[in-house]
C-alpha positions as a Markdown table, in Angstrom:
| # | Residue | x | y | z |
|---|---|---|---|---|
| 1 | Unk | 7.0 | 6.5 | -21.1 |
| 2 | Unk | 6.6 | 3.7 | -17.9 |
| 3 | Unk | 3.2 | 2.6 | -18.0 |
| 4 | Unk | 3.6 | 3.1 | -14.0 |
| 5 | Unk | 3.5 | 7.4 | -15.0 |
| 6 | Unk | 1.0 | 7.0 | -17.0 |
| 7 | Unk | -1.3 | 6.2 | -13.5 |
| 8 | Unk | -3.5 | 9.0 | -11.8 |
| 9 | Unk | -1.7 | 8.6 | -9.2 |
| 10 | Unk | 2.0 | 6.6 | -9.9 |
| 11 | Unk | 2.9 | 3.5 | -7.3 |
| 12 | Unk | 6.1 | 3.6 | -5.7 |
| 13 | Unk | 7.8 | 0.1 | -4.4 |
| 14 | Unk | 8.3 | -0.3 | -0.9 |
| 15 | Unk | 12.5 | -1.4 | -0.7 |
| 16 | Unk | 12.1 | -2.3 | 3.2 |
| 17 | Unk | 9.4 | -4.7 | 4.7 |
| 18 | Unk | 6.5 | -2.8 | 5.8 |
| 19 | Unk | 4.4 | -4.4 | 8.5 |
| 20 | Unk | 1.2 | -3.0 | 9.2 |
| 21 | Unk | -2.5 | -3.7 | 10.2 |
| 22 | Unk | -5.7 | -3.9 | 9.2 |
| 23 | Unk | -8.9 | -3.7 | 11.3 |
| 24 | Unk | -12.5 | -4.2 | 10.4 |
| 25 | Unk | -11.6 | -6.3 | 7.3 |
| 26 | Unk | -12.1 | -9.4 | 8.3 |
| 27 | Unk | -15.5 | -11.3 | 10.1 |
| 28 | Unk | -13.6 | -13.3 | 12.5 |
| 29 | Unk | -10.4 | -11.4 | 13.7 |
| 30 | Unk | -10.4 | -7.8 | 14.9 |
| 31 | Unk | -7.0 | -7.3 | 13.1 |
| 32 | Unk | -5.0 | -9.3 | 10.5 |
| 33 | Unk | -1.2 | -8.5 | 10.4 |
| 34 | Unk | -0.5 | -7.2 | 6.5 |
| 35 | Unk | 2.8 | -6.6 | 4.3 |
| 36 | Unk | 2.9 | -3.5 | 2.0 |
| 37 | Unk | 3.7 | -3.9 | -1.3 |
| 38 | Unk | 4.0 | -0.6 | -3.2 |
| 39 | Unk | 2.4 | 3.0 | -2.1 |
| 40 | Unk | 0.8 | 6.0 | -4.2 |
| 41 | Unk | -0.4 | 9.1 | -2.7 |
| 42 | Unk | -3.9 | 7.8 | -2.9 |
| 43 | Unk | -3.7 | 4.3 | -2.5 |
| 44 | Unk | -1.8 | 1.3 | -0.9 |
| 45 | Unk | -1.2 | -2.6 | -2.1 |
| 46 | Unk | -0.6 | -5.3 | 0.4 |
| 47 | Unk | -0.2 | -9.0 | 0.9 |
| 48 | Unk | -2.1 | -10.7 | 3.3 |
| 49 | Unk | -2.1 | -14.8 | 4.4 |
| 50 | Unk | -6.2 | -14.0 | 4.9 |
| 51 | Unk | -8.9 | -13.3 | 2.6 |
| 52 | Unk | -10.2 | -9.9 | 3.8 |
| 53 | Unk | -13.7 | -8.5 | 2.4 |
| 54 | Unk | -13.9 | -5.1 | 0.3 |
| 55 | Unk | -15.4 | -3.0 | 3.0 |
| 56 | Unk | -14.1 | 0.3 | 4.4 |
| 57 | Unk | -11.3 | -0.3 | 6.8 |
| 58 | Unk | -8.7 | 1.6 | 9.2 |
| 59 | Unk | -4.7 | 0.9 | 8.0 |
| 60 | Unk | -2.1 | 1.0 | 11.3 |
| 61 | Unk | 1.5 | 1.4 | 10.1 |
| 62 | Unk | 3.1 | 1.9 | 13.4 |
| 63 | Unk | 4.2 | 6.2 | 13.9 |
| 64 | Unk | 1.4 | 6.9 | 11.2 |
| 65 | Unk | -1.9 | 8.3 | 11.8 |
| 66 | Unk | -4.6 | 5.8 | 11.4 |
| 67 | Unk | -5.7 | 5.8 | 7.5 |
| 68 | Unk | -9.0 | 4.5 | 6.4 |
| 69 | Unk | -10.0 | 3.3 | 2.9 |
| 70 | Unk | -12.0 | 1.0 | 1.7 |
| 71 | Unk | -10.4 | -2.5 | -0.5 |
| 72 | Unk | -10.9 | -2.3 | -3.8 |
| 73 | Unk | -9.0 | -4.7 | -5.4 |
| 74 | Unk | -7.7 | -8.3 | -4.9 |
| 75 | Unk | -5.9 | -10.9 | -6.2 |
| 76 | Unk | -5.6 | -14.4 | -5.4 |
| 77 | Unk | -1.6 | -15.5 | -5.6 |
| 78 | Unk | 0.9 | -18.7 | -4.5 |
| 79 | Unk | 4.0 | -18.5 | -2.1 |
| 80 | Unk | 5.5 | -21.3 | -2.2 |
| 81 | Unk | 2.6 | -23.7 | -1.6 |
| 82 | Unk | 0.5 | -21.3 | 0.9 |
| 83 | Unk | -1.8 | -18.8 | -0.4 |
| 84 | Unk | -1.4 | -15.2 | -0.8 |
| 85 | Unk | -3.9 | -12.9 | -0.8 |
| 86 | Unk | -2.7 | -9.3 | -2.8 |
| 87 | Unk | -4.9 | -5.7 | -2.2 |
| 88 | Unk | -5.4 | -2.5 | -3.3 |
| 89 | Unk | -6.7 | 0.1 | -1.2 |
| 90 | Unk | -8.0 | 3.9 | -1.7 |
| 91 | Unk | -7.6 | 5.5 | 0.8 |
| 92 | Unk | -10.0 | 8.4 | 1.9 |
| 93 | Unk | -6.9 | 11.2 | 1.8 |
| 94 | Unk | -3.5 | 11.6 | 0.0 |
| 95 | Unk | -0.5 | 10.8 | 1.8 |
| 96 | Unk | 1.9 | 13.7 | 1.2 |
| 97 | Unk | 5.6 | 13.4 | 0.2 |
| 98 | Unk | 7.0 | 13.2 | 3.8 |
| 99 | Unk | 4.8 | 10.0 | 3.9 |
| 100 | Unk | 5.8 | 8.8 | 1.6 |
| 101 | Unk | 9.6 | 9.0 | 1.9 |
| 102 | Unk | 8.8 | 7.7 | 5.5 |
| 103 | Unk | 7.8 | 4.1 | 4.4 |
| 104 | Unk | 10.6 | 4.2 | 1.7 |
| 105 | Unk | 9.3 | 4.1 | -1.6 |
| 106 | Unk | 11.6 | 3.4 | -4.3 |
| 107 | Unk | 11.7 | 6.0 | -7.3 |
| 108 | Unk | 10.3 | 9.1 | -5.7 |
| 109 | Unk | 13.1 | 11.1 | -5.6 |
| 110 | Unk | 13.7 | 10.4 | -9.1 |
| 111 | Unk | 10.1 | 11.2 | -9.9 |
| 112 | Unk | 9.8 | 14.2 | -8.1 |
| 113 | Unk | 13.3 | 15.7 | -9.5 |
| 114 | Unk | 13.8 | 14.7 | -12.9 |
| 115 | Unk | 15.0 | 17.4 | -14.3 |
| 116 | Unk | 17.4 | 18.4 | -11.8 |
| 117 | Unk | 20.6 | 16.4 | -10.7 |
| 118 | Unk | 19.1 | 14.7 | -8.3 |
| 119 | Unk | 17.2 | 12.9 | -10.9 |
């Protein structure tokens, strides 16, 4: 079995760039501009250029209501010579399916019908 079903909740990868921000993260900036990495119905990971603090927070992906969670996780990484700072957020609901198609998560159609032919 994928260690990624295994998960309360499993992560799906985002195939298209997804832009978004994040407010109240930061002490400096009101906003910083953030790139999501993989979804779950519970939670999101992003990249950002900025170290963010693990506070509660409010998530704009543009045609989405506003989500709020708080940062729970985070991971120092390199891109090419700049650094890149990887999150997880909970959030404080589940996204539901239609959300989730929305931002186009890879392998949720194959998750959610695996035992039919779609999957």
């Amino acid at each position: 079995m994928n260690y990624q079903l295994k998960r309360r909740w499993p992560r799906f990868e985002c195939i298209k760039p997804v832009n978004a921000k994040i407010y109240k993260a930061h002490n400096i900036f009101p906003f910083v501009s953030v790139k999501l990495l993989d979804i779950s119905k519970k939670g999101i990971g992003f990249s950002s250029p900025r170290k963010l603090n693990n506070v509660n927070c409010k998530l704009n992906i543009r045609s989405f209501p506003v989500l709020t969670g708080k940062v729970v996780y985070r991971r120092e990484g390199d891109n090419n010579g700049d650094t890149c700072y990887h999150y997880g957020l909970i959030l404080d609901r589940e996204l539901n399916e239609v959300q989730l198609e929305n931002l186009g998560c890879r392998g949720l159609i194959s998750l959610e019908h695996k035992n039919t032919l779609l999957g």
